[in-house]
C-alpha positions as CSV (number, residue, x, y, z in Angstrom):
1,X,43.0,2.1,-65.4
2,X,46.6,0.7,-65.5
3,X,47.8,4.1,-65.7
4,X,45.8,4.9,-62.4
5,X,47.1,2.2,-60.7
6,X,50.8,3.3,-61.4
7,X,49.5,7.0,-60.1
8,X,48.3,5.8,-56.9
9,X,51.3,3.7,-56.2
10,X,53.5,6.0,-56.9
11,X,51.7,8.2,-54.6
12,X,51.8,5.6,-51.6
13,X,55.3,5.0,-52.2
14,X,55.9,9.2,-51.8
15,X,54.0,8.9,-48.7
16,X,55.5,6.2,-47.0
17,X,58.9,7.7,-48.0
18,X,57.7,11.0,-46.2
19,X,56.7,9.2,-43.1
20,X,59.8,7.2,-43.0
21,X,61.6,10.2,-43.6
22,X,60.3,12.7,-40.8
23,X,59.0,9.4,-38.1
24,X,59.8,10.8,-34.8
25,X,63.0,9.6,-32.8
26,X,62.2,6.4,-30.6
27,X,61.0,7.5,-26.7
28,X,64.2,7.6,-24.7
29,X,64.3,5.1,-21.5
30,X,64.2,6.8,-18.1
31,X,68.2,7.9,-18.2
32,X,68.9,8.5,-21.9
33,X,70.7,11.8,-22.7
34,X,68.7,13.5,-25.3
35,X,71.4,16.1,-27.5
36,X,70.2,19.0,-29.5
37,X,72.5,21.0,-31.4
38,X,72.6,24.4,-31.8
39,X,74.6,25.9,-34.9
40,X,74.6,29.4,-35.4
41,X,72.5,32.4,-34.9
42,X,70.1,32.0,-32.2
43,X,67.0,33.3,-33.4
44,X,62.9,32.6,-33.2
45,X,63.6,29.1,-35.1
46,X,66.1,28.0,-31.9
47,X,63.5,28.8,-29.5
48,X,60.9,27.0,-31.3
49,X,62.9,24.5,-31.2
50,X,64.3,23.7,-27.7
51,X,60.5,24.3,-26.4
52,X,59.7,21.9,-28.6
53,X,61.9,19.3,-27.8
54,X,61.8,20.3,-24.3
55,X,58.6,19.7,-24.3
56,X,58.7,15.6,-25.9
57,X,62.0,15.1,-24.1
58,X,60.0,15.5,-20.9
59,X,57.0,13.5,-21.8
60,X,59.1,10.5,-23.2
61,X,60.9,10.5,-19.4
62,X,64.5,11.4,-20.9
63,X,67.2,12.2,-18.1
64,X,69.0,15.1,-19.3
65,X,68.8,17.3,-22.3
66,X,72.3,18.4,-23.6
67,X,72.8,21.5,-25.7
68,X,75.7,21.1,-28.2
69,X,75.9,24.9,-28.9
70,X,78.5,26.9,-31.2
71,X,76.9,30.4,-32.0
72,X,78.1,34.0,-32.5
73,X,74.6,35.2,-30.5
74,X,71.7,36.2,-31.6
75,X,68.0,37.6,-30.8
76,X,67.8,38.7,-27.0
77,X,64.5,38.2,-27.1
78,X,64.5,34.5,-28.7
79,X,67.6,34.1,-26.2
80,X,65.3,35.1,-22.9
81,X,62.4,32.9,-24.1
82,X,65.2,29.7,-24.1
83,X,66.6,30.7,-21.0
84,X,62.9,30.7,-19.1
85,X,62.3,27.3,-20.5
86,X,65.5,26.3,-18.9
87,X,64.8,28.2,-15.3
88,X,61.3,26.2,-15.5
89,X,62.5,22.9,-16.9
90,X,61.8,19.9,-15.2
91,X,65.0,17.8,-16.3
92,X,68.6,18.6,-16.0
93,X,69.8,20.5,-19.2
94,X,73.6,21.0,-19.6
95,X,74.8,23.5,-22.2
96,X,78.0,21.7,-24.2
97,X,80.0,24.1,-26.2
98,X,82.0,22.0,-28.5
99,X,83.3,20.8,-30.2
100,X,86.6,22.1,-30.3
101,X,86.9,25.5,-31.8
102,X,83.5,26.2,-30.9
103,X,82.2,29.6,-29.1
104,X,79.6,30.8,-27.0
105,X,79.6,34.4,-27.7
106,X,76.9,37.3,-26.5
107,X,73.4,35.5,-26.3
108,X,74.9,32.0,-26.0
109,X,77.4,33.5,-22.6
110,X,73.9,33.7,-21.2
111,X,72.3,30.4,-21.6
112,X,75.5,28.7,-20.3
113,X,75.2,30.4,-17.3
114,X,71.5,29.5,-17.2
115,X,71.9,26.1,-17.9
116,X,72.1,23.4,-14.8
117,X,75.7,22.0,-16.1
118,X,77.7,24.1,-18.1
119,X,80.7,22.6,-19.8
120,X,83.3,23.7,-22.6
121,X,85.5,21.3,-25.2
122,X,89.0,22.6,-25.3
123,X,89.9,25.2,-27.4
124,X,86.4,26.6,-26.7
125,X,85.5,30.5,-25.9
126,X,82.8,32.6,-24.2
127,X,81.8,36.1,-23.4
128,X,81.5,39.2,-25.3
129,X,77.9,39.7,-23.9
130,X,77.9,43.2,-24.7
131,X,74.0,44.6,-26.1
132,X,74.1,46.7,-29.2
133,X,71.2,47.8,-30.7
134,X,71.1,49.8,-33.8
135,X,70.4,53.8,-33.5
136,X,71.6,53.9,-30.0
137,X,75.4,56.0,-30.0
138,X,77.8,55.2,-27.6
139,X,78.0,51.8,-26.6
140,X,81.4,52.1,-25.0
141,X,82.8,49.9,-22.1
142,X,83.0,51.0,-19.1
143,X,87.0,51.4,-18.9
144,X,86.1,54.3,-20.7
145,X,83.9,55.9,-18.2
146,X,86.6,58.0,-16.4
147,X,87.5,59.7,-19.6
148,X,83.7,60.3,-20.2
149,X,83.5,62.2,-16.7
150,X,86.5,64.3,-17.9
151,X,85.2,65.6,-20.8
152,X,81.5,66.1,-19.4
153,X,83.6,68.0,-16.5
154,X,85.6,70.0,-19.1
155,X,82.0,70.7,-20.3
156,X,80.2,72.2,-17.6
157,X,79.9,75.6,-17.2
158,X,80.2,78.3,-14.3
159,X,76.2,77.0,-13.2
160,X,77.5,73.4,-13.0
161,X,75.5,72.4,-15.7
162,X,76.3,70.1,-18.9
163,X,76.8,71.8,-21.6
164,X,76.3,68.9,-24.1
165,X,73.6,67.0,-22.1
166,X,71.3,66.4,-25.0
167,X,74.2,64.5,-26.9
168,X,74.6,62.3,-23.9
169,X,71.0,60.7,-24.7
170,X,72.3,58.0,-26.4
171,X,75.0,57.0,-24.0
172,X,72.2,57.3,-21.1
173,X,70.0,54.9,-23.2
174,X,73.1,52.6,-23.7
175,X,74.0,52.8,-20.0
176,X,70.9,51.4,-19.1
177,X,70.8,48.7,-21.5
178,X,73.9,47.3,-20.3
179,X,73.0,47.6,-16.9
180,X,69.6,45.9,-17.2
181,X,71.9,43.3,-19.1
182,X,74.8,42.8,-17.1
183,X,71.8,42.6,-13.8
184,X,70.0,40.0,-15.6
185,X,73.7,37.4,-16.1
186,X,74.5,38.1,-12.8
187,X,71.2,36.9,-11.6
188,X,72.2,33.7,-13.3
189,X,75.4,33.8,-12.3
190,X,74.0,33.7,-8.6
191,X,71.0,31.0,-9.1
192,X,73.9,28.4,-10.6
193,X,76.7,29.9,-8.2
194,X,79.1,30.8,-10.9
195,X,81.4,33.6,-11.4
196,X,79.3,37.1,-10.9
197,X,82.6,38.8,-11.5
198,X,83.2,37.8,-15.1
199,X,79.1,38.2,-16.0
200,X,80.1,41.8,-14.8
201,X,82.9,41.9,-17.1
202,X,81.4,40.3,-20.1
203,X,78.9,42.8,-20.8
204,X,80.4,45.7,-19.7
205,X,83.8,45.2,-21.1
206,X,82.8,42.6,-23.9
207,X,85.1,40.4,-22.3
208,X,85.8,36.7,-23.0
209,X,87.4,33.3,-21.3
210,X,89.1,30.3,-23.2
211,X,87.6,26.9,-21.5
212,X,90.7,26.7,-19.3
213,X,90.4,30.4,-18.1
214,X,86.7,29.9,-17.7
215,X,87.2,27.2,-15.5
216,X,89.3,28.2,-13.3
217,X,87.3,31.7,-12.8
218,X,84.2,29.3,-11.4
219,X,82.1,30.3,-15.0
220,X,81.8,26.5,-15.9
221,X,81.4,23.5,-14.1
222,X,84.0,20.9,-16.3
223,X,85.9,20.7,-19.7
224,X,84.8,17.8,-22.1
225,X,86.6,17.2,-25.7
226,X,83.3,15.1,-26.6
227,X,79.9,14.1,-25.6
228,X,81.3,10.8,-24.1
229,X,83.5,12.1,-22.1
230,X,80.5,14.4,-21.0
231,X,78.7,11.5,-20.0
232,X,81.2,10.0,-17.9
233,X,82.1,13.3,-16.1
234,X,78.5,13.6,-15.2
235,X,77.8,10.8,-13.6
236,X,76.7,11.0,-10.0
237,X,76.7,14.7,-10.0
238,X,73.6,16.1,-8.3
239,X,71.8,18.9,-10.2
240,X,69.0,21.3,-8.3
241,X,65.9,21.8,-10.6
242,X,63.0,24.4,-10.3
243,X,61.3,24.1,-6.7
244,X,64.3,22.6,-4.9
245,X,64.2,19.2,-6.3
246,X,67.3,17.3,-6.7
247,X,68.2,15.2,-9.0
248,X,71.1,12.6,-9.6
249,X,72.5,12.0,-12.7
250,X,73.4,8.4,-14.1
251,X,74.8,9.1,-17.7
252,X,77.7,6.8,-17.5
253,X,76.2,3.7,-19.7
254,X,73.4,6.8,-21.2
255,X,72.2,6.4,-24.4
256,X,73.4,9.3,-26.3
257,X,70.3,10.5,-28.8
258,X,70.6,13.5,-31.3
259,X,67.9,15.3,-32.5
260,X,68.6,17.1,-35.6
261,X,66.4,20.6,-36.3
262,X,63.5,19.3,-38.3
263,X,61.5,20.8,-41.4
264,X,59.9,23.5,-39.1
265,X,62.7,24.7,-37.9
266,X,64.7,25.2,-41.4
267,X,61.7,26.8,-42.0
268,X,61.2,29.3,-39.1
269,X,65.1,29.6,-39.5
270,X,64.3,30.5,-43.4
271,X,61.5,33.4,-42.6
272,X,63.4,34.5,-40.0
273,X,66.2,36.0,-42.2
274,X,65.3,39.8,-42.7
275,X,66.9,40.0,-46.1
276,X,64.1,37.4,-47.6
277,X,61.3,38.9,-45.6
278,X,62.2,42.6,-47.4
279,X,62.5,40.6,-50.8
280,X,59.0,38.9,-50.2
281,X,57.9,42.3,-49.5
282,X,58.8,44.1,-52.2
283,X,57.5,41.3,-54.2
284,X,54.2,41.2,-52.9
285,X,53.5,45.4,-53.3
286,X,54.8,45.2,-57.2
287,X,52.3,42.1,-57.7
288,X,49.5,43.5,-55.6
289,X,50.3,46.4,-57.2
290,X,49.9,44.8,-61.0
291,X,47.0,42.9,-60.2
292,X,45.0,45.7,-59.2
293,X,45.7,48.3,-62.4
294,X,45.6,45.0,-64.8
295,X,42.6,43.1,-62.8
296,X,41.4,39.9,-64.3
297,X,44.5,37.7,-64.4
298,X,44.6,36.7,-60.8
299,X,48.2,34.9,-60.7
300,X,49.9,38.3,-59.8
301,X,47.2,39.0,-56.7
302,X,47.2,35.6,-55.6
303,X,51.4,35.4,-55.3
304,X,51.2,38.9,-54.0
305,X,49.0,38.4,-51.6
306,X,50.7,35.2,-50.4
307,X,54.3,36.9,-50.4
308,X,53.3,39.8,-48.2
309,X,51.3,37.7,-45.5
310,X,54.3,35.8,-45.3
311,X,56.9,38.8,-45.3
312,X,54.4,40.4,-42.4
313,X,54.6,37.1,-40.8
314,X,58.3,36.8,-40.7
315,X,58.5,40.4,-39.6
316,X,56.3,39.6,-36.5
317,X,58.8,36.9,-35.4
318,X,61.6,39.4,-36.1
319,X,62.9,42.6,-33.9
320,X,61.2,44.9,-36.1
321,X,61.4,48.8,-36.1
322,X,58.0,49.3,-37.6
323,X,59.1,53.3,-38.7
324,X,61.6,51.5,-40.7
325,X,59.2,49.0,-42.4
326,X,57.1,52.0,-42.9
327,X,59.8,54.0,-44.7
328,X,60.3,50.7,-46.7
329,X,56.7,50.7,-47.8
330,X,56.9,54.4,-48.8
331,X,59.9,53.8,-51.0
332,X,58.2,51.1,-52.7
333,X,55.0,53.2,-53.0
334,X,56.5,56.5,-54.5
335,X,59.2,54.5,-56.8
336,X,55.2,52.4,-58.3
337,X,54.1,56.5,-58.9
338,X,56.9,57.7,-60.2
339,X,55.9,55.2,-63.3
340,X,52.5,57.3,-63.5
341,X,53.2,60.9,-62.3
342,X,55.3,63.6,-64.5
343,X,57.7,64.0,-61.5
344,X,60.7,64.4,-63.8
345,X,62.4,61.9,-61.5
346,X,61.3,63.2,-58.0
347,X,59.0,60.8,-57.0
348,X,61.8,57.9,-58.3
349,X,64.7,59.6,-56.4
350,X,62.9,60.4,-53.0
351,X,61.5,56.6,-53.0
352,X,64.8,55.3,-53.5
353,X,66.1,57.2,-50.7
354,X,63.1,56.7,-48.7
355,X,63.7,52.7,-49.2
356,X,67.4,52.7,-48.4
357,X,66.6,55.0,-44.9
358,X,63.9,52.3,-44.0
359,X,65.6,49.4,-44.5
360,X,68.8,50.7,-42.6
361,X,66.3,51.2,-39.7
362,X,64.3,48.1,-40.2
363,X,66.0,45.9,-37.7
364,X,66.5,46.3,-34.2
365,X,69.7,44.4,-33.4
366,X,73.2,44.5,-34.8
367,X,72.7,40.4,-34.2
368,X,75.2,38.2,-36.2
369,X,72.8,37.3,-39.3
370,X,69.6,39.8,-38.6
371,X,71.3,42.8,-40.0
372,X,70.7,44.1,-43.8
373,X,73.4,45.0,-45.6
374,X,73.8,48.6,-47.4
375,X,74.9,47.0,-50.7
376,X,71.7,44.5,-50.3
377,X,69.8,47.5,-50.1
378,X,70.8,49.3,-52.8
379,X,70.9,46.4,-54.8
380,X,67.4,45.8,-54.2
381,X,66.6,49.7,-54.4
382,X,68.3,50.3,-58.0
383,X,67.1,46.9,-59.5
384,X,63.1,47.7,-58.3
385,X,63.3,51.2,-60.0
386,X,64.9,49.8,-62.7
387,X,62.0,47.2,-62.8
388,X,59.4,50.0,-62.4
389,X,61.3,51.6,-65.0
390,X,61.6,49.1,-67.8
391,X,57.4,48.5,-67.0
392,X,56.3,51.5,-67.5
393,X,58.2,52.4,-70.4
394,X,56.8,49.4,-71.8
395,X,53.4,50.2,-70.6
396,X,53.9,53.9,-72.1
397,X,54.5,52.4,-75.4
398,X,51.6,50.4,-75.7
399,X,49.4,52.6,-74.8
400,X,50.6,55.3,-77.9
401,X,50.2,52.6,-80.6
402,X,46.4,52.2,-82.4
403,X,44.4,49.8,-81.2
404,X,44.2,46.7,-83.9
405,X,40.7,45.2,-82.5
406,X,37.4,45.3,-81.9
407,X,35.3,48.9,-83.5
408,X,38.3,50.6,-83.3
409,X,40.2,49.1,-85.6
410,X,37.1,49.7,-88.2
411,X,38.2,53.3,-88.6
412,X,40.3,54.5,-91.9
413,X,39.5,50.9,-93.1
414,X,38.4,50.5,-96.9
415,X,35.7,48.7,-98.2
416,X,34.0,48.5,-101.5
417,X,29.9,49.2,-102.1
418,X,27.7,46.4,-103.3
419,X,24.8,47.6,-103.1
420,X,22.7,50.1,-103.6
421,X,19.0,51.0,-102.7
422,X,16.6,53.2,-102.6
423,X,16.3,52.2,-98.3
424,X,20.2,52.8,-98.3
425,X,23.7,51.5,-99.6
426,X,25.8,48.2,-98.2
427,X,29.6,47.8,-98.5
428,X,31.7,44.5,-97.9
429,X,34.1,45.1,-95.1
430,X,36.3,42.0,-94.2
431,X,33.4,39.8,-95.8
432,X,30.9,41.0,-93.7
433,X,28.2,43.2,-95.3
434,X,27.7,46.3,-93.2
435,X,24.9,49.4,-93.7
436,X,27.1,52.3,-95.2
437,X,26.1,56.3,-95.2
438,X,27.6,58.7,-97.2
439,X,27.5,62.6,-97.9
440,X,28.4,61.7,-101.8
441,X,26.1,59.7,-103.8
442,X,27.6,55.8,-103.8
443,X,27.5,53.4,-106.7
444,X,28.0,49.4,-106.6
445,X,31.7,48.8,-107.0
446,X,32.6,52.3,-105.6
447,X,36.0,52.1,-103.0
448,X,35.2,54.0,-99.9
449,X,36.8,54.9,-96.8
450,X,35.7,54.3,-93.3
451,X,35.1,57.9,-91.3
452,X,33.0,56.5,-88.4
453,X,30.5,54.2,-86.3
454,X,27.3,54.7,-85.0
455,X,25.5,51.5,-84.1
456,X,25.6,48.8,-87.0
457,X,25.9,52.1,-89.3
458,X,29.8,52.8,-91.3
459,X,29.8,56.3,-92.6
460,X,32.2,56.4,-95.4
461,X,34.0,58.8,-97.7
462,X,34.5,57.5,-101.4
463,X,37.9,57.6,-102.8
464,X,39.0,57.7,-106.0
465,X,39.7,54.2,-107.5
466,X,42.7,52.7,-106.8
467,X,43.6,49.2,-108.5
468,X,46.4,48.5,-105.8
469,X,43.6,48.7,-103.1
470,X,40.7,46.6,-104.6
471,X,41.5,44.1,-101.8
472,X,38.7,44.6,-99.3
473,X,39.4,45.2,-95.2
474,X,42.7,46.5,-95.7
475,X,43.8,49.6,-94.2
476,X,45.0,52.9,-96.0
């Protein structure tokens, strides 16, 4: 009982820790400045995220949501999903890029833009909004258009026509990337009136502005060292929000709130990194794979099972080129037969190759922090086949040596007669008595050796007596 007691208290205690631990930030007033920060890659994780907090920040009346952002990029897809929820947001959000020696680069050039306010500490940077996309050649900027027309000039023939149209393919499909791309930041551009001449620039060039520079182009609004200096810059500026409304901001005497990323996030942010996802992967195939030609243990099935639901789930939140996961699988598959099959190594090699290919294609984006490595891959590649390896030597080992249990084992066993009777003859095998037949004529006493089963029925050979093997059960 006392020990019970001490359980459940302990318990309580753990629980009211938790609670304490995660209890949600206290509603804002009507007027407090609500700050999330955004550190690195954007991804499905930051999305989650700022709708999240969107979401409360509205429903607890807060005046203006302020995102503290430093990030390389990331995800365009997870970067148009936060830029909606900023279009349709029904209180002022100002992006913040600070603090000093922060950036804004690619994806997070375009949520400045789309924000309400934007802002930059000094010693700040945006741009480089270029798309890149894995498998797609080209990717130039455009200053190097006119030495493109040159050559495809050089190239035509008497008829007029390209000769090397069909390796132009790529640079079409890159073309039209970075058109639908620069379109979509100068649409931004001209909803916040800011600079449509640098969004131009910034993703066809790669181009980028310090805070100062961006300033004085008309690509942010003011230049902050810190949040309160934000605050008292903001004041009284009016800020137009979705359906014409204006709103007037009084963050001078704000409360300044930060909301750090909480458990889901870091854990969204933790599935959403392709090199764990491939891991989990490969994990869950081998144990699936186990479980299935060694049933009855269950550990290997259950942690396989769970491993690949949540590798396919991470995949799902990912850019995903599904030919690439499906290479992957292959690999994984043929480098499993190779174990089995007399392939001399074909099976091994191809699945190795088949892996590397897939996982080079797997992603869809050259993001900061979504790409996967060649040395990860080969890493990964070499130590599975060695695994497989190591296993199915093992596995070929075992299965060579006798089997030392159950009937089996019974066979080229010795045993000694005790009895003998006109219904039939009984030897001691082990201590057990067991029903012996013979094609010699047995005597009590005689040493025999085990030939064969049938039933509860030995059929023994005798031997000539041997004084070193009077023992009885033991094996030739």
């Amino acid at each position: 009982m006392r020990r019970t007691i001490w359980a459940l208290l302990a318990l309580a205690l753990l629980i009211l820790g938790f609670l304490l631990h995660n209890r949600p930030a206290a509603a804002p007033t009507a007027g407090e400045v609500v700050v999330l920060r955004i550190d690195g890659v954007i991804g499905p994780a930051t999305a989650d995220f700022f709708a999240r907090e969107l979401a409360r920040a509205h429903a607890r009346q807060a005046g203006l949501i302020v995102l503290a952002m430093d990030t390389p990029g990331g995800l365009d897809t997870s970067m148009r999903a936060i830029i909606k929820d900023i279009l349709a947001a029904p209180i002022p959000v100002a992006t913040w890029v600070g603090p000093e020696g922060a950036r804004a680069a690619s994806a997070g050039t375009y949520i400045l833009y789309a924000s309400h306010i934007a802002a930059m500490a000094p010693a700040t940077n945006l741009g480089a909004a270029t798309p890149v996309a894995i498998g797609m050649p080209g990717g130039k900027p455009d200053g190097d258009t006119a030495r493109k027309d040159r050559t495809n000039e050089n190239a035509k023939g008497k008829d007029g026509k390209a000769a090397g149209s069909a390796a132009d393919i790529g640079d079409a499909m890159m073309e039209k990337v970075r058109n639908d791309a620069a379109a979509y930041l100068r649409s931004l551009a001209q909803l916040r009136g800011r600079s449509g001449d640098f969004a131009e620039r910034a993703v066809r060039e790669a181009a980028s502005l310090s805070a100062d520079e961006a300033l004085a182009a008309g690509v942010i609004d003011l230049i902050a060292a810190n949040l309160p200096e934000l605050m008292a810059k903001l004041d009284g500026r009016e800020v137009k929000l979705d359906g014409g409304r204006t709103q007037r901001l009084s963050t001078a005497a704000a409360t300044i709130t930060e909301i750090a990323p909480d458990w889901r996030m870091r854990v969204l942010a933790l599935l959403s990194n392709p090199q764990l996802a491939l891991v989990l992967m490969m994990i869950g195939i081998y144990a699936l794979f186990f479980e299935f030609t060694s049933p009855g243990f269950g550990v290997p099935g259950v942690a396989g099972a769970i491993c690949l639901l949540i590798a396919l789930y991470a995949f799902q939140l990912l850019p995903v080129n599904w030919a690439g996961l499906a290479l992957v699988a292959l690999g994984a598959i043929l480098m499993l037969a190779e174990t089995f099959l007399p392939s001399f190594g074909a099976l091994g090699v191809g699945g190795i190759i088949a892996f590397v290919v897939g996982g080079l294609f797997l992603m869809d984006t050259e993001a900061p922090g979504f790409g996967i490595p060649l040395p990860f891959l080969l890493g990964l590649a070499v130590a599975s086949a060695l695994t497989i390896a190591a296993v199915g030597s093992f596995a070929a080992r075992t299965r060579q040596r006798p089997v030392v249990s159950g009937r089996e084992q019974m066979t080229g066993m010795l045993a000694t007669v005790s009895t003998v009777t006109p219904e039939g003859a009984w030897a001691l095998v082990q201590g057990e008595s067991w029903r012996v037949r013979s094609d010699s004529p047995l005597a009590p006493g005689d040493r025999v050796r085990i030939t064969a089963l049938d039933g509860l029925t030995l059929y023994v050979e005798p031997l000539t007596p041997d004084p070193a093997n009077r023992r009885e059960g033991i094996p030739p």
